[in-house]
MMTF fields as JSON, N, C-alpha, C and O atoms, coordinates in Angstrom:
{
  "mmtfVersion": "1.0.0",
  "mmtfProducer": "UNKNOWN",
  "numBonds": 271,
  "numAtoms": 272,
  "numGroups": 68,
  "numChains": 1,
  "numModels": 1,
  "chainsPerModel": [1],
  "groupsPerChain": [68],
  "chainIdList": ["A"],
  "bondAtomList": [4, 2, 8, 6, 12, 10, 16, 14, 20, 18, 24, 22, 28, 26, 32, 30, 36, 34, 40, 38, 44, 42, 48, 46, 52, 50, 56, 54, 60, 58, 64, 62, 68, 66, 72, 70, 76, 74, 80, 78, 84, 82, 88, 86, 92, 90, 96, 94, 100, 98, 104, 102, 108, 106, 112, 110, 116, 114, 120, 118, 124, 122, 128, 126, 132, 130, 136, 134, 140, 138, 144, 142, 148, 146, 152, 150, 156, 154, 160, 158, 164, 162, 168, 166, 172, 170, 176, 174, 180, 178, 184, 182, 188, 186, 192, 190, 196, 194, 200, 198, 204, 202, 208, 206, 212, 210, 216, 214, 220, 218, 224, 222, 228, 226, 232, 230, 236, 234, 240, 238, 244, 242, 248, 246, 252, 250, 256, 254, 260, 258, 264, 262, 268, 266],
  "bondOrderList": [1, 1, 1, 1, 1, 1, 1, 1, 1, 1, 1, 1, 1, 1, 1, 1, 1, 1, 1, 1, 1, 1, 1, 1, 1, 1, 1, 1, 1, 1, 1, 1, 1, 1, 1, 1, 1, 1, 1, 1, 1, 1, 1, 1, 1, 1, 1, 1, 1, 1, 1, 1, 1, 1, 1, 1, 1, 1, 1, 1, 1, 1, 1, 1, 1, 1, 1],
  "groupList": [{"groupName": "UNK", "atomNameList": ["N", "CA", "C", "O"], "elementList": ["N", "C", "C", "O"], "formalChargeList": [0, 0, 0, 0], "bondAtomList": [1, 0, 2, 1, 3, 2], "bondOrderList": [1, 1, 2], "singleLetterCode": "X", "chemCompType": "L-PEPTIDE LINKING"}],
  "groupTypeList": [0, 0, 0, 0, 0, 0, 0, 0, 0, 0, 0, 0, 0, 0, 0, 0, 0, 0, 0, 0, 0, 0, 0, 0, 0, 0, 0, 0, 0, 0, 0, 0, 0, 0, 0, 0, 0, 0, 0, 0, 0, 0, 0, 0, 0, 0, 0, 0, 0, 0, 0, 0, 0, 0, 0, 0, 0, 0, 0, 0, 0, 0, 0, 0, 0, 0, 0, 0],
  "groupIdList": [1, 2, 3, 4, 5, 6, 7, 8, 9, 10, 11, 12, 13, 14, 15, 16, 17, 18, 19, 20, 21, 22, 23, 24, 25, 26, 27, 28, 29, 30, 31, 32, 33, 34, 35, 36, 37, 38, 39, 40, 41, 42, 43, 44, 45, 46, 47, 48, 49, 50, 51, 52, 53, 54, 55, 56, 57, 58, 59, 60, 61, 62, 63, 64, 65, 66, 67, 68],
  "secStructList": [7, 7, 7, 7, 3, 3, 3, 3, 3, 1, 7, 7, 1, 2, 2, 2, 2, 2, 2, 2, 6, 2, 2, 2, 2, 6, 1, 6, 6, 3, 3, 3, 3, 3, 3, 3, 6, 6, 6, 6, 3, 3, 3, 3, 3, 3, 7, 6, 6, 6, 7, 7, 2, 2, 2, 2, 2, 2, 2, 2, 6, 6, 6, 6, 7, 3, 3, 7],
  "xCoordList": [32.156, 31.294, 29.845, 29.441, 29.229, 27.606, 26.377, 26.414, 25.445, 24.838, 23.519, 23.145, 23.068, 21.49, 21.47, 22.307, 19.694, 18.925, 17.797, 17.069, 17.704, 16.44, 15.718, 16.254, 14.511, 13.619, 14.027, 13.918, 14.503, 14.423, 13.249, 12.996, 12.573, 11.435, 12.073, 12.689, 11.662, 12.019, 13.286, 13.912, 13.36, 14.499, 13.506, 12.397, 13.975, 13.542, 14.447, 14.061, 15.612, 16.027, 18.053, 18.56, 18.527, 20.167, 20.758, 21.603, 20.445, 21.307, 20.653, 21.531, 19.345, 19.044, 20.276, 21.048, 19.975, 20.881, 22.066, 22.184, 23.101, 24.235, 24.147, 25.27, 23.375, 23.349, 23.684, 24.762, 22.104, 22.074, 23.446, 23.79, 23.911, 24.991, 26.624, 27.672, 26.622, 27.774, 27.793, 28.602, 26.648, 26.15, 26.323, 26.209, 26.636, 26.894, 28.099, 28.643, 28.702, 29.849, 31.164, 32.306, 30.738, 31.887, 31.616, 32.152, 30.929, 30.501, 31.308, 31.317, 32.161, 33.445, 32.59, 31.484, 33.743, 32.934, 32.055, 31.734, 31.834, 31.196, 32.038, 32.594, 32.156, 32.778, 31.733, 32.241, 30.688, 29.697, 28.203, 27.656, 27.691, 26.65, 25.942, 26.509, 24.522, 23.69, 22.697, 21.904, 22.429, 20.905, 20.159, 20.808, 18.869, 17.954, 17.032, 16.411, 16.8, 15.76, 14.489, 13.647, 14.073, 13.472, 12.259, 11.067, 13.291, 12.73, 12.142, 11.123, 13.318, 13.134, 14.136, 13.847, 15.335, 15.888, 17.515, 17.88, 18.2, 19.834, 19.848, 18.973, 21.006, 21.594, 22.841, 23.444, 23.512, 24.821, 26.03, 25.827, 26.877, 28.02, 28.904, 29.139, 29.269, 29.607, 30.197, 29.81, 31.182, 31.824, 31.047, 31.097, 30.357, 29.296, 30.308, 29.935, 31.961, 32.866, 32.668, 32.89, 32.328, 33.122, 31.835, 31.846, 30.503, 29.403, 28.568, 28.86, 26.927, 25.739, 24.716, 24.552, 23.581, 22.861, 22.292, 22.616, 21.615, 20.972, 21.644, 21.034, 23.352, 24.268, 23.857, 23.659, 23.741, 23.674, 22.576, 22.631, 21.399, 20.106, 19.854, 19.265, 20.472, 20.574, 21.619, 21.427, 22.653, 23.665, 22.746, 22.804, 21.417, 20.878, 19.553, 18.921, 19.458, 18.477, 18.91, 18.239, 19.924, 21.043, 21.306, 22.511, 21.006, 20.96, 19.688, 19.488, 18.782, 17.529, 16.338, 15.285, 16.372, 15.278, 14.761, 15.294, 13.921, 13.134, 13.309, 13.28, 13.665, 14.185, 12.978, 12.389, 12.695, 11.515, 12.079, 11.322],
  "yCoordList": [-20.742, -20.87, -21.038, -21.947, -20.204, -20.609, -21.191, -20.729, -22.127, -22.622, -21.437, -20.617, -21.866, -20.918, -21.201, -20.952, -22.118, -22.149, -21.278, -20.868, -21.056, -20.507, -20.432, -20.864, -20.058, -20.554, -19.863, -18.648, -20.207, -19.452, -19.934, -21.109, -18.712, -19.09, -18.763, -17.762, -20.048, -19.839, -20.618, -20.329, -21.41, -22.556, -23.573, -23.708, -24.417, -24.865, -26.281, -27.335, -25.672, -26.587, -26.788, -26.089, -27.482, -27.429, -26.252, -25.873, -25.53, -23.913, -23.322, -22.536, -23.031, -22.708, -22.797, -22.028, -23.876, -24.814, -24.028, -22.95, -24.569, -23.705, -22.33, -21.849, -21.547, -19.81, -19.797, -19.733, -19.896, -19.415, -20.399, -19.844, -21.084, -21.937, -21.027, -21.262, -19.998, -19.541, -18.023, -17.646, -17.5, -16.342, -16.33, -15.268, -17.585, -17.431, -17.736, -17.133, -18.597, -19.296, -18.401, -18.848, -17.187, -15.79, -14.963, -13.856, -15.211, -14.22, -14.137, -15.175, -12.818, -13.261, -13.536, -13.141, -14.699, -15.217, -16.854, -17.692, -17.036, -18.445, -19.294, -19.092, -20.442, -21.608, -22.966, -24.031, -22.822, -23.587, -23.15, -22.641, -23.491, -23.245, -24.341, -25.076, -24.831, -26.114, -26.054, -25.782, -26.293, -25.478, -27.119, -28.062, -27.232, -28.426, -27.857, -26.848, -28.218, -27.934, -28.191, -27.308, -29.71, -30.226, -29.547, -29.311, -29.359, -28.375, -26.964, -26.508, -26.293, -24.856, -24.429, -23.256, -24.702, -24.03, -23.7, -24.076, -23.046, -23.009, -23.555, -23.593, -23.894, -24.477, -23.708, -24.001, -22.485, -21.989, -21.949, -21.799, -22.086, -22.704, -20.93, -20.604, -19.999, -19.014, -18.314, -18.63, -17.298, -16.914, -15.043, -14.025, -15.464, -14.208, -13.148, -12.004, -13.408, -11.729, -11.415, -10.279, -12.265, -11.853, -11.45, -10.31, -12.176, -11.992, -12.27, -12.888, -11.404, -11.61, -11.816, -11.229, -12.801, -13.484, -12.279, -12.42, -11.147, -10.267, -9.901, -9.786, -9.672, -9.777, -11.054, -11.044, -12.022, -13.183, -13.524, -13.969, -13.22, -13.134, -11.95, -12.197, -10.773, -9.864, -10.191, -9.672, -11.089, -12.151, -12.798, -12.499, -14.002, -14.59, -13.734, -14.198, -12.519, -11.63, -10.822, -10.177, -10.968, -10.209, -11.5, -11.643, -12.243, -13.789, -14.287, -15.358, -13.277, -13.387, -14.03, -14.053, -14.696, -15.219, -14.523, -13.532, -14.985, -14.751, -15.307, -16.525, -14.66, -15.234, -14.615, -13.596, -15.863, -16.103, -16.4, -16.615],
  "zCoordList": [86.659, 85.498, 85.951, 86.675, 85.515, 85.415, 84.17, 83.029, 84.536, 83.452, 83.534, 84.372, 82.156, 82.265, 80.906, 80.038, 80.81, 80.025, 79.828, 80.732, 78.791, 77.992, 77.218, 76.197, 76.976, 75.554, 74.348, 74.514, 73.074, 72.051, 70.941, 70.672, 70.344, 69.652, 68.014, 67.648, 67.162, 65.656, 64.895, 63.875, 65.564, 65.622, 65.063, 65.579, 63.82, 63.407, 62.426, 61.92, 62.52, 61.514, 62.093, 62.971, 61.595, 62.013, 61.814, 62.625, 60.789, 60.152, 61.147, 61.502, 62.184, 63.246, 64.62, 65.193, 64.669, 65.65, 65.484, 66.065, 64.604, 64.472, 64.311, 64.46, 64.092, 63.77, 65.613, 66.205, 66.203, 67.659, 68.351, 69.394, 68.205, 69.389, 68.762, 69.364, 67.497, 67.066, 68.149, 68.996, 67.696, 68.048, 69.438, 70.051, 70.123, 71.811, 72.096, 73.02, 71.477, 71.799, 70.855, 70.751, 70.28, 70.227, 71.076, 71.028, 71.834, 72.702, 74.008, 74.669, 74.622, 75.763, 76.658, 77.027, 77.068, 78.746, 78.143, 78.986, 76.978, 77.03, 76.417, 75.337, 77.246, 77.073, 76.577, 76.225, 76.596, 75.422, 75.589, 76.567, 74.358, 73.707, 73.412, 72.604, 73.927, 73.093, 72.982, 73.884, 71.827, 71.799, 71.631, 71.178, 72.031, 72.26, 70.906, 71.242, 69.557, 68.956, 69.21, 69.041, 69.754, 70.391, 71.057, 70.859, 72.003, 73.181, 73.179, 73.698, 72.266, 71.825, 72.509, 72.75, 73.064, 74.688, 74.005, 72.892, 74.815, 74.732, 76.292, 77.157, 76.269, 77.173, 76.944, 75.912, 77.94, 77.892, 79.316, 80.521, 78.795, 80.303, 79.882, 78.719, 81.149, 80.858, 81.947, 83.072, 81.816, 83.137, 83.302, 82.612, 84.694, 84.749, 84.877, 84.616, 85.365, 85.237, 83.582, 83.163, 82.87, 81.426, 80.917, 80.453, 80.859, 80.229, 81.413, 82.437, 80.897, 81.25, 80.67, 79.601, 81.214, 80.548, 79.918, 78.738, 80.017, 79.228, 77.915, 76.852, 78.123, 76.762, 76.051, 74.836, 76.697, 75.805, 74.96, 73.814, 75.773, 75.051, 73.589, 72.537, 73.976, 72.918, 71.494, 70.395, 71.788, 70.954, 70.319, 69.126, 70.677, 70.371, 69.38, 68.43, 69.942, 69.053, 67.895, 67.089, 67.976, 66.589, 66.023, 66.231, 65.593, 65.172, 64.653, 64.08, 64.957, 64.194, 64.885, 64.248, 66.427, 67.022, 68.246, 68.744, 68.594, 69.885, 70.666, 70.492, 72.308, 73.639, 73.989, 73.627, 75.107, 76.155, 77.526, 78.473]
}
């Protein structure tokens, strides 16, 4: 399993929170999703045979936000 955080821009509220942490955590290969509102960031735990972070970021952009 590998971790990898990243910035998402437009997160703003809990229905945020939960949209982007769903949008990753159906995604094959991830075993969790946490998004920091706070911060702006995801935090994702994921198996690089099954998924890649570039799939994951494009998951998070079909979900309606901006990855940095």
């Amino acid at each position: 399993m590998k971790t990898e955080n990243f910035k998402v821009k437009g997160m703003s509220c809990e229905h945020c929170k939960s949209a982007v942490e769903s949008a990753l955590k159906k995604t094959k290969g991830v075993e969790d999703a946490k998004v920091d509102l706070k911060a702006g960031k995801v935090e994702v735990k994921f198996n690089e045979d099954e998924s890649k972070l570039d799939k994951l970021k494009d998951e998070v952009r079909a979900a309606g936000y901006e990855v940095s």
